[in-house]
Backbone as CSV, one residue per row, in Angstrom:
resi,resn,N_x,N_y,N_z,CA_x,CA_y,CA_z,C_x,C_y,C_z
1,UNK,22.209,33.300,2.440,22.765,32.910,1.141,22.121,31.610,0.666
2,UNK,21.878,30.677,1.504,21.060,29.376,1.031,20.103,29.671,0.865
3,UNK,19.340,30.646,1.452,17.615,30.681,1.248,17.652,31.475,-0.435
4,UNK,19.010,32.068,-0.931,18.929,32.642,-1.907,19.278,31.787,-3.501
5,UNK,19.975,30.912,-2.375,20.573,30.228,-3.942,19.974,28.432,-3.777
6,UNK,19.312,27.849,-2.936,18.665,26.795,-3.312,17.476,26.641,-3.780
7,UNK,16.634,27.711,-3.747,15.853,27.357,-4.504,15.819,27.830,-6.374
8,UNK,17.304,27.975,-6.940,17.468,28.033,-8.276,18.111,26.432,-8.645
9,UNK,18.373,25.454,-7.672,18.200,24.518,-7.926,17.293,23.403,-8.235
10,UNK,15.740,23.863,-8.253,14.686,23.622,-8.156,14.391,23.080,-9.588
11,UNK,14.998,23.877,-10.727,14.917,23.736,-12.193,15.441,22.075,-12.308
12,UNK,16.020,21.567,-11.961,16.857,20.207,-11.830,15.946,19.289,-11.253
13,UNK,14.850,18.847,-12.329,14.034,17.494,-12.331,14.810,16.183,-11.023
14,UNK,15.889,16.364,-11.202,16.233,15.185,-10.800,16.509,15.198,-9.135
15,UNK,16.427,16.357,-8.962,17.176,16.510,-7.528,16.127,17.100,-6.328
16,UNK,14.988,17.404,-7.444,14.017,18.466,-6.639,13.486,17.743,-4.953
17,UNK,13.352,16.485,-5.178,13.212,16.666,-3.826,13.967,16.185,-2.838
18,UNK,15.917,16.452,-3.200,16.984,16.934,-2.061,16.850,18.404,-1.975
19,UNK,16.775,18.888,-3.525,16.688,20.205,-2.681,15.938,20.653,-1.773
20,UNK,14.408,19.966,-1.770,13.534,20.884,-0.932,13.456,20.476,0.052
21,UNK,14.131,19.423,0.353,14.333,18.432,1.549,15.910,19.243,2.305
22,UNK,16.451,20.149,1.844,18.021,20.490,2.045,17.342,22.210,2.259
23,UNK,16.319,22.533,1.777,15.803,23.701,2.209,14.855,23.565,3.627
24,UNK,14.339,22.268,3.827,13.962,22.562,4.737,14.757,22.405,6.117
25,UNK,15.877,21.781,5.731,17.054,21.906,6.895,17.459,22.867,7.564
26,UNK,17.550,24.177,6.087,18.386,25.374,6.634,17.079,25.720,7.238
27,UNK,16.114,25.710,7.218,14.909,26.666,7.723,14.886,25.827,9.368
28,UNK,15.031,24.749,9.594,15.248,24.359,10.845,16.908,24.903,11.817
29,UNK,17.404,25.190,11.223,19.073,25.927,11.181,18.329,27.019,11.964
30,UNK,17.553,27.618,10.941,17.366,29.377,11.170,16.292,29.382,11.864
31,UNK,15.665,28.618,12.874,14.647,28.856,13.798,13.278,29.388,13.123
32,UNK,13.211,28.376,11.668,11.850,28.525,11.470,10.931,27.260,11.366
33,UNK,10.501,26.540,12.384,9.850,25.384,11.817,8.745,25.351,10.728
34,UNK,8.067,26.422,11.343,6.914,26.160,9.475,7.065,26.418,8.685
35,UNK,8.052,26.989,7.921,8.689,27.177,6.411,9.251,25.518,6.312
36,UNK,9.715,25.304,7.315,10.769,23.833,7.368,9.777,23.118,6.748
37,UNK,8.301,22.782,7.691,7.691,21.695,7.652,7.047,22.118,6.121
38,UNK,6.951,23.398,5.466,5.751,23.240,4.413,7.299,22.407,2.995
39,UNK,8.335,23.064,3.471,9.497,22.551,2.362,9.569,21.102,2.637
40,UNK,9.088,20.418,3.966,9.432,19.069,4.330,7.754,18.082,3.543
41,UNK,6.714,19.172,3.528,6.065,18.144,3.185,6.376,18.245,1.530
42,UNK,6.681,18.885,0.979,6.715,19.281,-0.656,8.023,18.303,-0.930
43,UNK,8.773,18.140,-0.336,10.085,17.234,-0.685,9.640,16.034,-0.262
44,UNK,8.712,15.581,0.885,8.088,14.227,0.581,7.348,13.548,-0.322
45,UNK,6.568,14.888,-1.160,5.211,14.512,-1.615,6.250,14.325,-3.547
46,UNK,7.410,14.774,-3.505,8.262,14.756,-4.484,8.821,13.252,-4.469
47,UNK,9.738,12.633,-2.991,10.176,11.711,-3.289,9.255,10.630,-3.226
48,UNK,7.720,10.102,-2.693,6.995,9.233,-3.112,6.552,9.279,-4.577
49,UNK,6.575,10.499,-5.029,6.307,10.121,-6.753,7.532,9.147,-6.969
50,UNK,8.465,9.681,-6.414,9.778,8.994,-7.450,9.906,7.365,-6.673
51,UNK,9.380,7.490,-5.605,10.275,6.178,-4.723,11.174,6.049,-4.012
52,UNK,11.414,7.171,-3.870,12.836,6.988,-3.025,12.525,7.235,-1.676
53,UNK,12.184,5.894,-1.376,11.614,5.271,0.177,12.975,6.260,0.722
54,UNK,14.381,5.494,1.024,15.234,6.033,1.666,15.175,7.438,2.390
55,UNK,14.926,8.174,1.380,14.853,9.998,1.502,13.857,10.529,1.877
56,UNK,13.043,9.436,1.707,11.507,9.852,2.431,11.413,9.049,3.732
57,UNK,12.106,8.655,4.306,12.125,8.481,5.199,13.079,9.194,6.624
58,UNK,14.352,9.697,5.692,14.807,10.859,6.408,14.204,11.951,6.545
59,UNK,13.049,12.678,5.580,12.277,13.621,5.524,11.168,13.416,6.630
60,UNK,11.117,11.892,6.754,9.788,11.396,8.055,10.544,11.452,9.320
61,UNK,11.785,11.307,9.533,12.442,11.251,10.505,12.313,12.541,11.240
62,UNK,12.769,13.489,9.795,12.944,15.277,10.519,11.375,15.808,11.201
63,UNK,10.577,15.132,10.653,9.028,15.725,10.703,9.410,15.113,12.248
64,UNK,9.380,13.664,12.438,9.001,13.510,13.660,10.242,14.894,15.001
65,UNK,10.962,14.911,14.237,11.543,15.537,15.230,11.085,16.984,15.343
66,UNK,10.644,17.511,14.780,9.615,18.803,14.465,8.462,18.513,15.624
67,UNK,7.773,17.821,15.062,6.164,18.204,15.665,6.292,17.162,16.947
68,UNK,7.147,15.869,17.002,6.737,15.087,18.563,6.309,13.831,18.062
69,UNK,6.132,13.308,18.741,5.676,11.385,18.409,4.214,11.961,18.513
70,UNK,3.441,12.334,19.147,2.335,12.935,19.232,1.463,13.214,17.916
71,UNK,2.127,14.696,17.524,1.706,14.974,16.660,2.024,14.646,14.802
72,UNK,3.396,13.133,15.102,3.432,12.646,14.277,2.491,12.148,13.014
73,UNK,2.078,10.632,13.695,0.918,10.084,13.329,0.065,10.672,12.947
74,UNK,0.310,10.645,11.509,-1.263,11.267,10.614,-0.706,12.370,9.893
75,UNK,-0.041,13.078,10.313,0.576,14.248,9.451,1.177,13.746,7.991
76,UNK,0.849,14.480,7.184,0.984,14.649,5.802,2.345,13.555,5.440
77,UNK,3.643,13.734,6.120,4.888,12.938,5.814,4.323,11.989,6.080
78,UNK,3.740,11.236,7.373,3.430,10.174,8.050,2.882,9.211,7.129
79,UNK,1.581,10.019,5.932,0.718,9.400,5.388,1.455,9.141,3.789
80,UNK,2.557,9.996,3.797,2.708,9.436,2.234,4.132,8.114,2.818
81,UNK,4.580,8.318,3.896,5.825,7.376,4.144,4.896,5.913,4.219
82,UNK,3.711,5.931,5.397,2.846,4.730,4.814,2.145,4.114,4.299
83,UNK,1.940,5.140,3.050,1.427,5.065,1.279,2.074,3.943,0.599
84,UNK,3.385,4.622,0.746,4.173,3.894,0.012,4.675,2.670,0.482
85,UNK,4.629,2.218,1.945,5.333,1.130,2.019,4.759,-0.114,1.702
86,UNK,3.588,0.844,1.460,1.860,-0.634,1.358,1.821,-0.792,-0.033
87,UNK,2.389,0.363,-0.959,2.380,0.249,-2.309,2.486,-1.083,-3.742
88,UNK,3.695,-1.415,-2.748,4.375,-2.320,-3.122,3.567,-3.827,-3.495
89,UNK,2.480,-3.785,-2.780,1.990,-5.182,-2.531,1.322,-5.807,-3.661
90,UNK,2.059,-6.866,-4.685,1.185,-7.267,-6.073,0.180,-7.232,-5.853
91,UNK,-0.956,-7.023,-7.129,-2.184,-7.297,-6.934,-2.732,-9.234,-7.276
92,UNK,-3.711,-9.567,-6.827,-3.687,-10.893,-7.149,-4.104,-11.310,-8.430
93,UNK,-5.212,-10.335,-9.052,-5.753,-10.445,-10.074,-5.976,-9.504,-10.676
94,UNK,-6.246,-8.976,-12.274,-6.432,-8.064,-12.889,-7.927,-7.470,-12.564
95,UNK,-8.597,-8.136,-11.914,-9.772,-7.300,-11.548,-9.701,-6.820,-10.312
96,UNK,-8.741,-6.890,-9.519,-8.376,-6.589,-8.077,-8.571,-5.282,-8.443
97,UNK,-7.995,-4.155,-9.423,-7.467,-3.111,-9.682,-8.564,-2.340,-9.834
98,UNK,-8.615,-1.101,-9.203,-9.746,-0.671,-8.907,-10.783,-0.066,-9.953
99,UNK,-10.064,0.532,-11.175,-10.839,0.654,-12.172,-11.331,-0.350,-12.616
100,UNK,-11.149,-1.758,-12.585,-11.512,-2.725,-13.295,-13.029,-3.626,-12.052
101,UNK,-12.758,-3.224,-10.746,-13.462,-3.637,-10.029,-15.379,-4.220,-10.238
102,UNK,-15.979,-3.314,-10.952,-16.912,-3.132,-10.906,-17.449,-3.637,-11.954
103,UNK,-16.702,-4.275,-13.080,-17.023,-5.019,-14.203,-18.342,-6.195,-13.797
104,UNK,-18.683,-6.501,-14.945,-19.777,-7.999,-14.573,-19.325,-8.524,-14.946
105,UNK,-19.319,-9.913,-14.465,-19.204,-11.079,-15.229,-18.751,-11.359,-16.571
106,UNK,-20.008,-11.052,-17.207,-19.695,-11.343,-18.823,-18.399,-10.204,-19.808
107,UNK,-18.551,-9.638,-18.672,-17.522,-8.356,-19.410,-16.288,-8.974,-18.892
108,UNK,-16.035,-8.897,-18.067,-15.093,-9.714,-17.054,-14.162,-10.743,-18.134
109,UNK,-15.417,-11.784,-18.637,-14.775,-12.970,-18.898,-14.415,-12.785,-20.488
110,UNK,-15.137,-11.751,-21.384,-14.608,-11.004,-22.708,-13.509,-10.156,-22.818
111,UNK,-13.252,-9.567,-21.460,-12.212,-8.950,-21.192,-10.573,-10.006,-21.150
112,UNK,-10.626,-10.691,-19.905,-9.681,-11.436,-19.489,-9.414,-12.294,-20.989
113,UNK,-10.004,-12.568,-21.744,-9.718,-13.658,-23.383,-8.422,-12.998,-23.696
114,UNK,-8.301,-11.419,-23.755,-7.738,-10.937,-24.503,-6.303,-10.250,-24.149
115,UNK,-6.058,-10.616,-22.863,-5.693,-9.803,-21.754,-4.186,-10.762,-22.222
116,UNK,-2.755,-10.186,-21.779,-1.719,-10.899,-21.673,-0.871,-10.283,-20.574
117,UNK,-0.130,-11.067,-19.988,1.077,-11.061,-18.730,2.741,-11.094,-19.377
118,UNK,2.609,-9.182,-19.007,4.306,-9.284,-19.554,5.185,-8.754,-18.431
119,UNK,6.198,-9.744,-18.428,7.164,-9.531,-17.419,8.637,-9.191,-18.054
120,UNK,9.077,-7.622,-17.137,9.696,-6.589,-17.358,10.945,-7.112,-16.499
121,UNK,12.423,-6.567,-17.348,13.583,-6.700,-16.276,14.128,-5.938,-15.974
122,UNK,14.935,-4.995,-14.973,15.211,-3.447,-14.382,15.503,-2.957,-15.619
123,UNK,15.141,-1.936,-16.024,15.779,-0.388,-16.954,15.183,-0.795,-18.534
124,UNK,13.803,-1.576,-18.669,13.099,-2.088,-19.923,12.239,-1.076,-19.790
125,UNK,11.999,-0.923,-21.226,10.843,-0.175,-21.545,9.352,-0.750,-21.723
126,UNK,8.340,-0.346,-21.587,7.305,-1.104,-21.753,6.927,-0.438,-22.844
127,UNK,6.923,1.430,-22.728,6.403,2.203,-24.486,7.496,3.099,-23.903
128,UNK,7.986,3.822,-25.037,8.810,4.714,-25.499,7.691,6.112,-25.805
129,UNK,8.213,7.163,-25.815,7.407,8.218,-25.765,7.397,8.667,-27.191
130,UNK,6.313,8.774,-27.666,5.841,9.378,-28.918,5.561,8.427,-30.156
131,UNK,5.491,7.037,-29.668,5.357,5.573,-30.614,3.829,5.913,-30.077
132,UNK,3.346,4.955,-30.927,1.822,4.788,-30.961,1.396,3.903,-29.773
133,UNK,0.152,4.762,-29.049,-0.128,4.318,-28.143,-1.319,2.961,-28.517
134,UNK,-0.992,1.776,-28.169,-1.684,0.582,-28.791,-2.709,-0.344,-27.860
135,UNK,-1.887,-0.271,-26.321,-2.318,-0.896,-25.201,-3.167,-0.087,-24.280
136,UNK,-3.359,-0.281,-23.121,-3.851,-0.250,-21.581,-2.818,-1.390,-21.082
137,UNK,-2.241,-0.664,-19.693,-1.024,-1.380,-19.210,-2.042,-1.417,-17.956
138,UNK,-1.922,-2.669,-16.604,-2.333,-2.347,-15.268,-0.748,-2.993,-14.668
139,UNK,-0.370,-2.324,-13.781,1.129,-2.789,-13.263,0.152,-4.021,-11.700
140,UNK,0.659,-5.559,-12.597,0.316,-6.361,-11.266,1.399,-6.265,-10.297
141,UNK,2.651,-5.986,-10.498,3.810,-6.063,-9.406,5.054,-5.275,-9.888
142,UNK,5.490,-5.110,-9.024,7.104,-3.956,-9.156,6.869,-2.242,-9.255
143,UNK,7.216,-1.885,-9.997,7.393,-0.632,-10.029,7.632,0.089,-11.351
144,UNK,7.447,1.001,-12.332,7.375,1.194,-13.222,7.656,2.627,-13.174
145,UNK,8.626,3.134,-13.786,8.876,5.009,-13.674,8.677,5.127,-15.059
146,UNK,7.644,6.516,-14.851,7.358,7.844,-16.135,8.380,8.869,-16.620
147,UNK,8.922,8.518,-17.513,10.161,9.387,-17.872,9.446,10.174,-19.004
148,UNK,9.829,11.596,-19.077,9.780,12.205,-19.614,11.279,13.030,-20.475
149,UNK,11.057,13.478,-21.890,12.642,13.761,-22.819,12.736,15.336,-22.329
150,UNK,13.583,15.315,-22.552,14.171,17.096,-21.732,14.457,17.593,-23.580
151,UNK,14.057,19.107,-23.611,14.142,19.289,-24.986,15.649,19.246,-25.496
152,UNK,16.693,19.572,-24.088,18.034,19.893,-24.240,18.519,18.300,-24.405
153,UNK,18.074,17.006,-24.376,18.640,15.751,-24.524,18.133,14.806,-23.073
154,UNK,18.513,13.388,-23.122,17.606,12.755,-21.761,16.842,13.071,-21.573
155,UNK,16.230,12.670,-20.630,15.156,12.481,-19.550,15.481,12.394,-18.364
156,UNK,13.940,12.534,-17.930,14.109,12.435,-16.402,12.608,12.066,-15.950
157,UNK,12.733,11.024,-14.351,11.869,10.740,-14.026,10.721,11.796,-13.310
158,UNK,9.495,11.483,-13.744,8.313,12.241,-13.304,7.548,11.647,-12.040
159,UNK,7.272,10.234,-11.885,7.250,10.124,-10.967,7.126,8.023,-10.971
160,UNK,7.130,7.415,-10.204,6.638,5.490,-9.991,4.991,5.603,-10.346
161,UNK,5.243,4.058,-10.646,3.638,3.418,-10.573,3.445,2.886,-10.105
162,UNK,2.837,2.057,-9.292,2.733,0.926,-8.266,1.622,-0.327,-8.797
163,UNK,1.602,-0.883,-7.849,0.686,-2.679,-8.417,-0.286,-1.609,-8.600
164,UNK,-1.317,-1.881,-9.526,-2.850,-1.715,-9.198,-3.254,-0.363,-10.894
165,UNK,-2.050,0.652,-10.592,-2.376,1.708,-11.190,-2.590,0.870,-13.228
166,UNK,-3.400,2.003,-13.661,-3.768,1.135,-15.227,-2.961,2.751,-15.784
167,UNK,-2.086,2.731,-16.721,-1.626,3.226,-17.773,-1.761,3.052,-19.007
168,UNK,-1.676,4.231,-20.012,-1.845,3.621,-21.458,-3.166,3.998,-22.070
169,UNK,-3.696,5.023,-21.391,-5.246,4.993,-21.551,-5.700,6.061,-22.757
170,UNK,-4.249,6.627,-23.116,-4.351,7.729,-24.514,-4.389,6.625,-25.476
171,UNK,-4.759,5.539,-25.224,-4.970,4.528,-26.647,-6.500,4.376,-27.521
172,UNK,-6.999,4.958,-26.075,-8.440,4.356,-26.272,-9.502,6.032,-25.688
173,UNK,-8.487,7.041,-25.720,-9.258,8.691,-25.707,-8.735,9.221,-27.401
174,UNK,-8.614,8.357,-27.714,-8.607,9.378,-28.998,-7.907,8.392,-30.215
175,UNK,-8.175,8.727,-31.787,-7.412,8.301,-32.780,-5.721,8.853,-32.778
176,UNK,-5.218,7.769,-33.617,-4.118,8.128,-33.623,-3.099,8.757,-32.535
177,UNK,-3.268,7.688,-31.410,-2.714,8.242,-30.473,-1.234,7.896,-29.903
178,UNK,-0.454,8.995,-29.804,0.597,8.496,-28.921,1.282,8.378,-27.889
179,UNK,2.166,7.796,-27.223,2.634,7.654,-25.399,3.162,9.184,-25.523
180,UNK,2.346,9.344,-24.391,3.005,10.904,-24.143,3.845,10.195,-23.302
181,UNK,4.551,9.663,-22.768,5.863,9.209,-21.714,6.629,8.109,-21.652
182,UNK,7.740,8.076,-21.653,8.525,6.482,-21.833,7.946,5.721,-20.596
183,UNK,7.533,4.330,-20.580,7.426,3.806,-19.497,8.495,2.854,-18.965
184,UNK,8.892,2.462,-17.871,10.690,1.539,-17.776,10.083,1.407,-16.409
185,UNK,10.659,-0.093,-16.341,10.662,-1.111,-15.418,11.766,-0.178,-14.531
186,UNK,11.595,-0.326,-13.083,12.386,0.465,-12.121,12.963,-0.636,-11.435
187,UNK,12.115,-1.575,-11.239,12.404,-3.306,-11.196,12.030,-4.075,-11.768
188,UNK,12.081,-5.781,-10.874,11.415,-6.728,-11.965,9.636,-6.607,-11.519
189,UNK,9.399,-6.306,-13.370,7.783,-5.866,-12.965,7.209,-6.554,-13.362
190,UNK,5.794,-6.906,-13.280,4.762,-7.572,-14.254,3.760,-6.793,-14.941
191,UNK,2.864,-6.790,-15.795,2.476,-5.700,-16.222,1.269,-6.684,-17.242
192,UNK,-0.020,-6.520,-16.900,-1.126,-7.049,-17.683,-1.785,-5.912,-18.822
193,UNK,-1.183,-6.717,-20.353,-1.362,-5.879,-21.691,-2.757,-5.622,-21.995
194,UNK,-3.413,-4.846,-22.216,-4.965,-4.713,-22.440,-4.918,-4.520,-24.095
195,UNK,-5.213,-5.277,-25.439,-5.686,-4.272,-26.502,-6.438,-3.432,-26.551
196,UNK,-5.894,-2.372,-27.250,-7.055,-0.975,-27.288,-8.247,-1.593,-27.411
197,UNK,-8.452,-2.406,-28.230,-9.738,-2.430,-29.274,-10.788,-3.541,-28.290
198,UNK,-9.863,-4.207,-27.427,-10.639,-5.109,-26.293,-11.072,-4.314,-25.098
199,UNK,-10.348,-3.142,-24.952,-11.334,-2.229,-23.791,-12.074,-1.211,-24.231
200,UNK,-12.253,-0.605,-25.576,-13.362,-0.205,-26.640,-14.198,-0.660,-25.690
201,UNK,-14.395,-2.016,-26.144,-15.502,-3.186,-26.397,-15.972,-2.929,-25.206
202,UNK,-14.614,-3.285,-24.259,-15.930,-3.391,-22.726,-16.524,-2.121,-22.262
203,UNK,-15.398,-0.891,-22.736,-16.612,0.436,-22.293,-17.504,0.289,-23.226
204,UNK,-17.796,0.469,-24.282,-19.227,0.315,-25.046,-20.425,-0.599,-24.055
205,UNK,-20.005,-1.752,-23.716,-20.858,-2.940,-22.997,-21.145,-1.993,-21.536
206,UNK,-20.492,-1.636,-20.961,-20.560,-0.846,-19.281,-20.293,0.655,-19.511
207,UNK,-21.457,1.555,-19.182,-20.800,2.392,-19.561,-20.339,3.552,-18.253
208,UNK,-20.564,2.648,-17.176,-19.971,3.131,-16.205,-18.222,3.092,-16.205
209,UNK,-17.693,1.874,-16.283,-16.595,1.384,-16.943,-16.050,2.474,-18.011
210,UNK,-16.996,2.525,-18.667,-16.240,3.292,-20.242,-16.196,5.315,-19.612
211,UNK,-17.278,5.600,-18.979,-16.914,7.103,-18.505,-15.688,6.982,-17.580
């Protein structure tokens, strides 16, 4: 009866990875470990989008008890549980960030003129979904969730951002563009503003940068 009726809970953005984390229970119930483990890695690889260290760490718990201390280390749960715990770590500088890495100098220092530091407080928006996309966001610290509008009303989260990642980049692929996704502080974040029209500039100048 569970193998029949949890996975119609699956439709429910918000829960998807208890459910598949609660499916892979019963499959350990019913003496199947590899159905368990493929539902255990899909409900991990669900709650590191979202963050929810906690649940992904009960999901790392069950793995270890599955495969052994052995064959722990390195397995798929293993690697997203210590993905994420490293995630967290601010970046020091806006060129730390890996798209931005490879800049020169002079681009570097035309870039940074234009650049501003905005700091976010839990449940703020940085863009709202379907306003005009104006910026390039790089998250220097905290955490930042992608919400997406449900056609029936609310939203729901799609998945975190972490230090390093650059958002915002439908500003500068096309005219007239807008946030395909609300962006919201999950904590207290920091978040370095790029103008469209100042990272134009530097892909035109690099065009390694700009592909």
């Amino acid at each position: 009866v569970a193998r029949e009726l949890l996975p119609r809970l699956l439709s429910d953005h918000d829960r998807q990875g208890a459910t598949l984390f609660r499916m892979a229970e019963v499959e350990v119930k019913l003496g199947e470990p590899a159905l368990a483990r493929g539902y255990l890695e899909a409900a991990a690889r669900e709650l590191a989008d979202r963050f929810d260290l906690p649940e992904l760490e009960r999901a790392a718990a069950l793995e270890l008890g599955l495969v052994g201390r052995d064959s722990f280390s390195g397995s798929p749960v293993h690697t997203l549980l210590e993905q994420s715990r490293a995630r967290l770590r601010p970046l020091g500088d806006l060129f730390d960030a890996r798209s931005f890495v490879d800049l020169p100098p002079d681009v570097r220092g035309r870039l940074r003129a234009s650049v501003t530091l905005r700091t976010l407080a839990p449940g703020e928006a940085l863009v709202t979904e379907g306003e005009p996309s104006k910026n390039v966001f790089v998250v220097k610290s905290g955490l930042l969730g992608v919400w997406l509008e449900k056609p029936s009303g609310g939203s729901y989260l799609v998945r975190c951002c972490f230090p390093g990642w650059l958002l915002g980049e439908s500003s500068v692929l096309g005219e007239n563009a807008r946030c395909t996704a609300t962006l919201r502080a999950e904590r207290v974040s920091e978040v370095w503003v790029v103008p469209a029209p100042a990272m134009r500039a530097a892909m035109d100048e690099d065009l390694p940068f700009g592909l």
